[in-house]
Residue, then its C-alpha position, 0 to 999 in steps of 0.5 A: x077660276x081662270x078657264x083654259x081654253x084649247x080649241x081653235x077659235x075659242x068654241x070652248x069659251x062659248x060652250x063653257x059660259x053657257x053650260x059650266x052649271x053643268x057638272x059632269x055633262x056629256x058630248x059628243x066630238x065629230x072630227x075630234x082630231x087630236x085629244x089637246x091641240x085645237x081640242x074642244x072637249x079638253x077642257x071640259x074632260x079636265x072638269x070631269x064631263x065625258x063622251x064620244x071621241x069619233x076621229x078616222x084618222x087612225x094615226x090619232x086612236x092610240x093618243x085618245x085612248x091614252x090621253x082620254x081613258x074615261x071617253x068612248x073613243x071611235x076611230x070611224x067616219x060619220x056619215x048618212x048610211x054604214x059601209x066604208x069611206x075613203x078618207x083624203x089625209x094631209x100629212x102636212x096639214x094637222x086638221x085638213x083631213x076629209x071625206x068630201x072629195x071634192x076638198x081633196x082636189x082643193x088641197x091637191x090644187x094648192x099643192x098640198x099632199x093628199x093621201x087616200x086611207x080607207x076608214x069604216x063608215x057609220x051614222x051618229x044614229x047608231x053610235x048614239x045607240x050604242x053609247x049614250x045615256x042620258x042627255x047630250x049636252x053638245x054636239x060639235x061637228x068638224x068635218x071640212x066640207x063633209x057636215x051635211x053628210x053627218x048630220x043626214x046620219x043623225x035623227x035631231x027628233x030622238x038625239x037631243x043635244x043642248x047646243x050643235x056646235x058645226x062648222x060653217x065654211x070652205x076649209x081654210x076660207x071665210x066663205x060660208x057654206x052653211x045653207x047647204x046643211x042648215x034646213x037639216x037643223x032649224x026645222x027639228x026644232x034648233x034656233x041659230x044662236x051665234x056665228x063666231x066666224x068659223x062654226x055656227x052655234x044652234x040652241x034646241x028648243x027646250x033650253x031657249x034660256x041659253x040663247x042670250x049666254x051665246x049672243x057675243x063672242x069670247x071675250x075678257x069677261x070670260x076670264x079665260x087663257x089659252x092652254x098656250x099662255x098657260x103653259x108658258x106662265x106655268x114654265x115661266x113660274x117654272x123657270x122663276x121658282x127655279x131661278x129664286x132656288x138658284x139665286x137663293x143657291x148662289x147666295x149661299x155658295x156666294x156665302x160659302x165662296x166668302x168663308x172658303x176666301x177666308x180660310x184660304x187666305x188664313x191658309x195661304x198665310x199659314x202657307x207663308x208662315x211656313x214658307x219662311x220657316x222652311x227657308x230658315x230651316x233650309x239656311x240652316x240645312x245649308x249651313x249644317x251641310x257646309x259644315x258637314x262638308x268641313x268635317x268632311x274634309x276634316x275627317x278626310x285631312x285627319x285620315x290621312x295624317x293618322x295613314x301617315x302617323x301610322x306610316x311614321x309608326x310604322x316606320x319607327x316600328x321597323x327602326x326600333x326592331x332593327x336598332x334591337x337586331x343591330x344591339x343585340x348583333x353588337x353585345x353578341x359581336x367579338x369587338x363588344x367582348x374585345x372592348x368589355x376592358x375599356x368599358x370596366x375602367x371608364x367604369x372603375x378609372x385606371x387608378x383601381x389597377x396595380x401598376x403593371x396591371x395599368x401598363x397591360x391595360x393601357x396597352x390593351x385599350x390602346x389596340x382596342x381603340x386601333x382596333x375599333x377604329x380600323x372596324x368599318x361595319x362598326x363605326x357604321x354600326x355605332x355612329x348613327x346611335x351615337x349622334x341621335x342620342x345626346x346622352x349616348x354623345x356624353x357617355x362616349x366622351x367620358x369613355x374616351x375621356x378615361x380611355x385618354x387618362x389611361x393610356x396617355x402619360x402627359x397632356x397634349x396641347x387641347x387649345x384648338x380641340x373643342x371643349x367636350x373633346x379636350x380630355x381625348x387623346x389624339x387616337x381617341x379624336x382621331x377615331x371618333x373623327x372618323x366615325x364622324x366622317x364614316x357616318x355622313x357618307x352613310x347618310x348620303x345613300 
């Protein structure tokens, strides 16, 4: 299984070759920093070791005890006696905080902030009284410039640990300080294994074995990455798994887009479709409307001939209860009593008569005729009847026609009278001339 590194220079790498037969070991981190970045207790807390997390910085106690449950998490300083310490932060600079005063002015120098924090003070000696149990499979001490100050807090006679992992130069710098603090460690019985650069690593007596499993620094052989590789590898296959399930998506609304391109073009043809019949079905509205508008104007024209044949009947009305008002004025009127005579013998003929009685007669029609003939009112009366009804025109000719053979004793020369007015006597055309002439001026108003 591919180990994942998380320290700085690798000092996990190291410490895994030689102590990953160990299951569930021990340590012990002084100068922990941060439970993850530059962490070289990370990977082994996630095979199952545990230990003691000793960091000052107060702004980090709150992450190891999230991050770390099962670790013994100490927010101290380490150092030769207890009491207190002024620590010398660097806000900008994760990693740079000491106790060594002389560090502090350093930073100061290259112009970098520093901030003076007051932390409790105590020796490993006394945590390790308090918190170990068993072995101490290693012991890792970061401190910038403060290690030799750690380690005259620790008894290397009673505390064993398998392997010192300590920091060996000037922080931020290749030059080596180690002669300042190494006759604290090489004389109580620890021989020096293996300087990476950055930390040197010292192996107790009684596990000399491990001596050659630290003789080269990490290398391919370890099979190991960086939490950083492999937290990209892990988005990366993040990011390719996400970009199959989408591919794998955008073929399937590809798919989808395809059938719903289909159905939509069957719909717009559908569409089509029916956009002709509603252009049909619009000429046809069109046309029924025109013909409605026909009928329209149809019913309007047929409106206005029957208002005008109810005018005409109207009128026609009104003619005809006037021509019963006028009747019935003539048969009640004196000359229609007076002339009574004259209608019995165009009736009957003169020669039903005796002879004086024709006399008498013909004298009587003869002042009926002048009679009529001198009534204005009736001539206006009779005349309009007569000429609009031709049969009315036929029964006055035979009236007149009998009235002539009644009181006319010789025949008048009749060659220049017309043929229906020949059998009438002169006073009897002479009337009827009249009434002719009586009924044209009345036509005129």
């Amino acid at each position: 299984m591919t180990f994942i590194s998380y320290a700085q220079n690798f000092e996990d790498v190291l410490l895994w070759r030689a102590l990953k037969h160990v299951p569930q070991g021990f340590y012990i981190d002084v100068g922990a920093n941060d439970p993850e970045e530059h962490s070289v207790t990370k990977a082994f807390y996630d095979a199952g070791w545990r230990g003691i997390n000793i960091e000052p910085m107060p702004s980090y106690h709150g992450t190891f005890l999230e991050q770390r449950p099962r670790d013994i998490n100490l927010a101290v300083a380490c150092g030769a006696a207890q009491g207190s310490i002024t620590l010398f932060d660097t806000p900008a600079v994760n990693g740079w905080a000491s106790t060594d005063a002389a560090t502090a002015r350093a930073h100061r120098a290259e112009g970098v902030e520093v901030v003076e924090v007051e932390v409790p003070l105590r020796t490993l000696n006394d945590i390790c009284a308090e918190y170990a149990e068993g072995d101490i499979h290693f012991l890792k001490i970061d401190v910038e410039g403060f290690e030799g100050e750690v380690l005259r807090g620790l008894d290397l006679r009673r505390w064993r640990p398998w392997l010192l992992a300590i920091e060996a130069t000037l922080p931020n710098s290749r030059e080596t300080v180690h002669e300042q603090w190494e006759h604290l460690v090489t004389p109580f019985g620890y021989r020096f294994a293996y300087f990476d650069g950055l930390n040197r690593y010292y192996v107790a007596d009684e596990h000399a074995e491990l001596l050659d499993v630290l003789n080269v620094q990490a290398n391919v052989f370890d099979d190991f990455v960086t939490h950083h590789l492999d937290k990209a590898q892990a988005r990366s296959a993040a990011l390719a798994q996400e970009a199959s399930s989408n591919w794998q998506r955008v073929e399937e609304l590809a798919a989808q887009l395809e059938k719903s391109q289909g159905a939509l073009a069957a719909q717009l043809e559908q569409t089509r479709d029916v956009t002709v019949r509603l252009q049909q079905t619009q000429g046809v509205l069109t046309a029924v409307q025109e013909q409605a508008e026909q009928a329209t104007l149809g019913l309007h024209a047929a409106e206005g001939r029957i208002h005008t044949l109810q005018a005409a009947l109207h009128e026609s009305d009104e003619w005809g209860r006037n021509l019963e008002q006028r009747l019935i004025a003539t048969y009640a009127s004196t000359s229609w009593r007076i002339t009574a005579p004259l209608r019995f013998i165009a009736r009957r003929g003169p020669d039903s008569l005796p002879n004086i009685a024709r006399r008498k007669a013909k004298g009587a029609l003869r002042r009926s005729l002048r009679w009529v003939t001198s009534q204005e009112a009736l001539r206006r009366t009779l005349l309009p009847l007569i000429d609009r009804s031709p049969w009315l025109q036929a029964r006055v000719a035979r009236v007149l026609a009998a009235a002539k053979n009644a009181t006319s004793d010789n025949v008048s020369n009749v060659q220049s009278v017309p043929q229906q007015l020949r059998e009438l006597p002169e006073s009897a055309r002479a009337v009827l001339a009249d009434l002719q002439q009586a009924y044209k001026e009345q036509a005129k108003f």
